[in-house]
C-alpha positions in Angstrom: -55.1 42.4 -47.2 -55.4 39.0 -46.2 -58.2 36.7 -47.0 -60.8 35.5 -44.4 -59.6 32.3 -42.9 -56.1 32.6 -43.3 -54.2 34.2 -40.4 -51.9 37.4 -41.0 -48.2 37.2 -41.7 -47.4 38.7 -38.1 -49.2 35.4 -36.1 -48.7 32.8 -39.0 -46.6 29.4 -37.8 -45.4 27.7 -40.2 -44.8 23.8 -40.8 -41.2 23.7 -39.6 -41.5 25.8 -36.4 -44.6 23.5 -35.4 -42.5 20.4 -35.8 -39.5 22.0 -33.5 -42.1 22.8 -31.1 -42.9 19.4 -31.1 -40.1 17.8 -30.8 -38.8 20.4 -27.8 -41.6 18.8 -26.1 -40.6 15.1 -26.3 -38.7 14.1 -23.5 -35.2 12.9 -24.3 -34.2 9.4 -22.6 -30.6 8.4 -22.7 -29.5 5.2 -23.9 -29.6 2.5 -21.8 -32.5 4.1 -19.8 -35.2 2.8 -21.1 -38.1 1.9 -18.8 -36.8 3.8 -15.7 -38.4 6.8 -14.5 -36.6 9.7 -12.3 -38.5 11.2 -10.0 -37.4 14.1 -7.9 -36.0 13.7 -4.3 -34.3 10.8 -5.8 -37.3 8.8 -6.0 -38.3 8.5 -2.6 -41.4 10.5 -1.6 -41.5 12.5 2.0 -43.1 9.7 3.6 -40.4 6.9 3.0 -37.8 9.6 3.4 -39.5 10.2 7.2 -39.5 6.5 7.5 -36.0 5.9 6.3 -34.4 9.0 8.6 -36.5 7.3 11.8 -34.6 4.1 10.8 -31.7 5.7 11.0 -31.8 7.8 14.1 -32.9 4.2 15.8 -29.9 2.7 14.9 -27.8 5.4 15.7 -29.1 5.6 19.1 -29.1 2.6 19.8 -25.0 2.3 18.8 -24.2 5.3 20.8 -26.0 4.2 24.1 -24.0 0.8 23.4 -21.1 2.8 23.2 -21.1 5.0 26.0 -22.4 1.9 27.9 -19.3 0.1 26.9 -17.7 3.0 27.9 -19.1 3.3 31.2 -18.2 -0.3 31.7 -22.1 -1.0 32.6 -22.8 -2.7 29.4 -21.6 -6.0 27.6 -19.6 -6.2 24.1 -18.7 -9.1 22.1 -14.7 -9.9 22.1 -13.2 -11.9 19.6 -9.6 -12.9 21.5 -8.3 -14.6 18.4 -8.9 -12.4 16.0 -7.7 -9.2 18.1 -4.4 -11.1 18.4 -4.1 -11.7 15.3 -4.6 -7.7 13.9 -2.5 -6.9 16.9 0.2 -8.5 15.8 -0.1 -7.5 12.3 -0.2 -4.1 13.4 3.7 -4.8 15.9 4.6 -6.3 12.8 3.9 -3.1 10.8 5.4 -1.0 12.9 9.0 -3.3 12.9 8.6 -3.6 9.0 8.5 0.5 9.1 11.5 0.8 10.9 13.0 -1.6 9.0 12.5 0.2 6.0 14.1 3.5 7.8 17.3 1.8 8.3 17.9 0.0 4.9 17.1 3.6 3.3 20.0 4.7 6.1 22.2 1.8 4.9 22.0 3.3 1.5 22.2 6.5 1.7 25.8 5.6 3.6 26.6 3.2 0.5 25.6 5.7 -1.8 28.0 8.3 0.0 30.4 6.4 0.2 30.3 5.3 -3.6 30.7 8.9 -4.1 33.7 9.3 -2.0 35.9 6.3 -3.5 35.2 7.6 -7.1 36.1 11.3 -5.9 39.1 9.8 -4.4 39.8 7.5 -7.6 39.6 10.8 -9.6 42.3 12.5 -7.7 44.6 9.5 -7.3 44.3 9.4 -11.3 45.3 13.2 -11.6 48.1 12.9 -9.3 49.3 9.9 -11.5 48.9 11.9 -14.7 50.7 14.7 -12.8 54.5 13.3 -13.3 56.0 16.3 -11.1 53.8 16.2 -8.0 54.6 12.5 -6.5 57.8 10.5 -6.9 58.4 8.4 -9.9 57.8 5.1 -8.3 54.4 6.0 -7.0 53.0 6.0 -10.2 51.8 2.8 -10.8 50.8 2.6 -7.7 48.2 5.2 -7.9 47.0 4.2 -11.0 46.8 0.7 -9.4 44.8 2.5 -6.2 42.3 4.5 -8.5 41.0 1.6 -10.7 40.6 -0.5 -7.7 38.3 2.2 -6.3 36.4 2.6 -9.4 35.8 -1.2 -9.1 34.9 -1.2 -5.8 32.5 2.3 -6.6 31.4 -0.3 -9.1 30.0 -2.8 -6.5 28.4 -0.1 -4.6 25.8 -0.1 -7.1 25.3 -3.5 -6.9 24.6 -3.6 -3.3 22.7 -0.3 -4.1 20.0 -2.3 -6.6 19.9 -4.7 -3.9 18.7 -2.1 -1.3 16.2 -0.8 -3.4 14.4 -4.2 -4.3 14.1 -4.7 -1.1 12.9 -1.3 -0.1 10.3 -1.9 -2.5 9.2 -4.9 -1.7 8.8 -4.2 2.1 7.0 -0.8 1.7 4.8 -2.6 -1.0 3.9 -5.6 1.5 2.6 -2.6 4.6 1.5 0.2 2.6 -0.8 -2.0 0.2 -1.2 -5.4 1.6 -1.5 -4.5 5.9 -3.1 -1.4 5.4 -5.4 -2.3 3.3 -6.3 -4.9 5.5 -6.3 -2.4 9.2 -9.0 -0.1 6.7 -11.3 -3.2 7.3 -11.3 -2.8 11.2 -12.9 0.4 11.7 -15.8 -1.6 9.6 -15.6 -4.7 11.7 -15.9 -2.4 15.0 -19.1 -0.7 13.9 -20.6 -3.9 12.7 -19.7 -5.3 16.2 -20.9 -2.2 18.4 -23.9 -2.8 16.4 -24.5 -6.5 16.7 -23.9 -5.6 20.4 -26.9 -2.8 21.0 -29.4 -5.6 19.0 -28.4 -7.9 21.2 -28.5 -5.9 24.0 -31.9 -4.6 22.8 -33.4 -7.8 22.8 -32.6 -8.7 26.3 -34.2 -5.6 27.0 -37.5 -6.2 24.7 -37.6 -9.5 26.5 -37.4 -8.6 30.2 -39.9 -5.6 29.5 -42.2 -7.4 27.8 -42.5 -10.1 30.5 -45.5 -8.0 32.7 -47.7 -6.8 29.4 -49.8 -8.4 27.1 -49.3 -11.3 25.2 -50.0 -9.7 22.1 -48.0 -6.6 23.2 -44.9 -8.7 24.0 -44.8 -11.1 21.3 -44.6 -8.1 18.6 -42.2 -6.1 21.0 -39.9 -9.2 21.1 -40.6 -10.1 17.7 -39.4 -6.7 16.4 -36.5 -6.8 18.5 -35.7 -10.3 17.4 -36.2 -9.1 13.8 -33.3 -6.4 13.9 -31.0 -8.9 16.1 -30.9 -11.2 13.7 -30.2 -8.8 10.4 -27.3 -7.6 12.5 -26.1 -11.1 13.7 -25.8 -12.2 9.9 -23.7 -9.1 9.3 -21.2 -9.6 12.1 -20.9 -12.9 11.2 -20.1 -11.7 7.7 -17.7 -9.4 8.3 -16.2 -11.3 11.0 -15.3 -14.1 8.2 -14.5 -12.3 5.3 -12.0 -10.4 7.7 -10.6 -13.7 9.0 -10.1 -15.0 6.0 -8.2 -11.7 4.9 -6.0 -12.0 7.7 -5.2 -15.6 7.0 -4.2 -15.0 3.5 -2.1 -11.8 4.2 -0.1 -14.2 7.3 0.9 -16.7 4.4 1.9 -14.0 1.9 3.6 -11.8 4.9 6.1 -15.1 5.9 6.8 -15.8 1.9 7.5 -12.1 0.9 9.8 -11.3 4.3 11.3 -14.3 3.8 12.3 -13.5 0.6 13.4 -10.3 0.6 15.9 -11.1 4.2 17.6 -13.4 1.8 18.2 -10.9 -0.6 19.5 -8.5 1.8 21.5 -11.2 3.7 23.0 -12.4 0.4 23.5 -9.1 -1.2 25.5 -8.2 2.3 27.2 -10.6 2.7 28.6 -11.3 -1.0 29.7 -6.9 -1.0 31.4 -6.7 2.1 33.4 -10.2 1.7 34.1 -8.7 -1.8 32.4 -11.8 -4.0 31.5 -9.6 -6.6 30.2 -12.8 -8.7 28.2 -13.7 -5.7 26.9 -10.6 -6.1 25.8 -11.0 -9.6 24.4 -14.1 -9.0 22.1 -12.7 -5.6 20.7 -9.9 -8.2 20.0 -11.9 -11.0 18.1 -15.1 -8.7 15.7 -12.4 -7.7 15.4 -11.5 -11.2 17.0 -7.3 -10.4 18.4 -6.0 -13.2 22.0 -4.8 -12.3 23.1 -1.6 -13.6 26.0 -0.9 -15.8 29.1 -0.2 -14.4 32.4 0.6 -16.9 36.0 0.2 -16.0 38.7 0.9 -18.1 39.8 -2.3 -20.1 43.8 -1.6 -19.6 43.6 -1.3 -15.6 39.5 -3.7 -15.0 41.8 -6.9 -14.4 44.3 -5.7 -12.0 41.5 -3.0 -10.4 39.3 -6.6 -9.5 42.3 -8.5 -8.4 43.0 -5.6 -5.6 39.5 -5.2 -4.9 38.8 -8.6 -4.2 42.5 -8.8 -2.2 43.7 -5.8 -1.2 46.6 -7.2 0.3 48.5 -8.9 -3.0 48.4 -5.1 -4.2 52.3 -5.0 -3.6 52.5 -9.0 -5.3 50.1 -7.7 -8.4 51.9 -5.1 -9.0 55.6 -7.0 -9.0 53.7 -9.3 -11.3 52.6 -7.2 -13.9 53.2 -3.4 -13.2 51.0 -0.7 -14.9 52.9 1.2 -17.4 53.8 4.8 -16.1 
């Protein structure tokens, strides 16, 4: 039986449950947060979330009248002639550097084909060689002499090949990042501009309204007006700069890079297909590409780049210093 003032086993708490109860209690604040207080709704009671939403439907009426006015044609918007030049330009000049792109990854998927072909055909001018009984004995040499020079020439391919690629890259690098990046900014610029243009608009409104009422009446009626005009104007003006500036910038690095890269593709062309293979070399390692291995076989890599870069002194290389059979 328990003793009077001490409560019975069933209901007794002891020490260590009181202190978790406690501590359950204490609210926890993360670190970092101290001195801020979350409230819910985000903070914002229902009175400054009424005020906030009427805010909002203002200005979004007042941007779609603008709008459908400027649609209509019965309203007035801002036009900046330069700067819609400029971004239409930019946007010609992404569409040529698109296409441009198109036909260099053309140019080498046909150098990559035909890489292919000249080693399949170097591969079966080597087996007839090997194959004494197929071909007549003074063909041999010469078909050995053929099928290195085409490995040699497969050889180049690659060459040009590294060539097209940088260049690839660099091109789709300069629209896909640097212009686009910059065309995302417009559809900001045109909302801060349809909405500089309904303040504006506004105001002229406020101010031929207001001419027939009350002073007091039509100073805070164009005062108001006046008031949201100018938080817009600074805006406009803001983006308007910050986009010009953009646009600036990207015309300087759009000449340098193009520049660039059409003398890499000019001198990578023109050293292949005048068969310069040194020039070549030279084009890949200026632009700092790093040119891929190619292997030749060391008994037939001299006379295989002597035919390759003059085909026709195949018949003088090979009186010179024939291939052995």
């Amino acid at each position: 039986m328990a003793s009077v003032g001490e409560p019975s086993s069933a209901y007794s708490i002891t020490s260590e449950e009181r202190e978790e109860d406690e501590v359950e209690d204490i609210p926890v604040v993360p670190e970092g947060a101290e001195g801020l207080q979350v409230t819910a709704g985000g903070g914002m009671s229902f009175g400054e979330r009424l005020i906030d939403f009427k805010d909002w439907s203002v200005i979004q009426g007042n941007c779609m009248r603008q709008y459908w006015g400027e649609w209509m044609g019965w309203k007035g918007r801002t036009v900046d002639v330069q700067l819609t030049e400029r971004v239409g330009k930019l946007r010609e000049a992404r569409a040529g550097y698109l296409k441009m792109v198109v036909l260099a990854e053309r140019m080498r998927t046909g150098v990559a084909a035909m890489s292919e072909t000249q080693r399949e055909l170097s591969y079966m001018l080597n087996d007839m060689a090997a194959a004494n009984s197929k071909i007549p004995a003074g063909l041999h040499a010469t078909m050995k002499q053929t099928s290195a020079a085409q490995i040699h020439i497969a050889g180049r391919d690659k060459l040009l090949m590294a060539a097209l690629d940088s260049f690839i890259k660099n091109v789709k690098t300069l629209v896909r990042v640097a212009i686009d990046d910059l065309l995302s900014q417009i559809p900001t610029y045109k909302a801060m501009r349809v909405e500089y243009d309904a303040y504006r608009n506004s105001l002229e409104s406020a101010k031929e309204s207001a001419k027939g009422a009350p002073s007091a009446f039509r100073e805070r009626t164009v005062q108001r007006a006046e008031d949201g005009f100018r938080l817009r104007q600074e805006k406009f003006i803001s983006v308007r700069r910050e986009l010009l500036v953009r646009v600036r910038f990207l015309e300087q690095n759009e000449a340098s890079v193009m520049r660039k890269q059409l003398v890499l593709l000019q001198n990578a062309t023109c050293a292949f297909y005048s068969g310069q293979s040194d020039n070549l070399h030279k084009c890949l390692k200026e632009f700092h590409i790093k040119a891929p291995k190619v292997l030749h076989d060391p008994a037939t890599s001299a006379l295989a780049a002597a035919a390759a870069e003059n085909p026709l002194a195949l018949h003088e290389t090979l009186s010179a210093s024939p291939l052995p059979h």
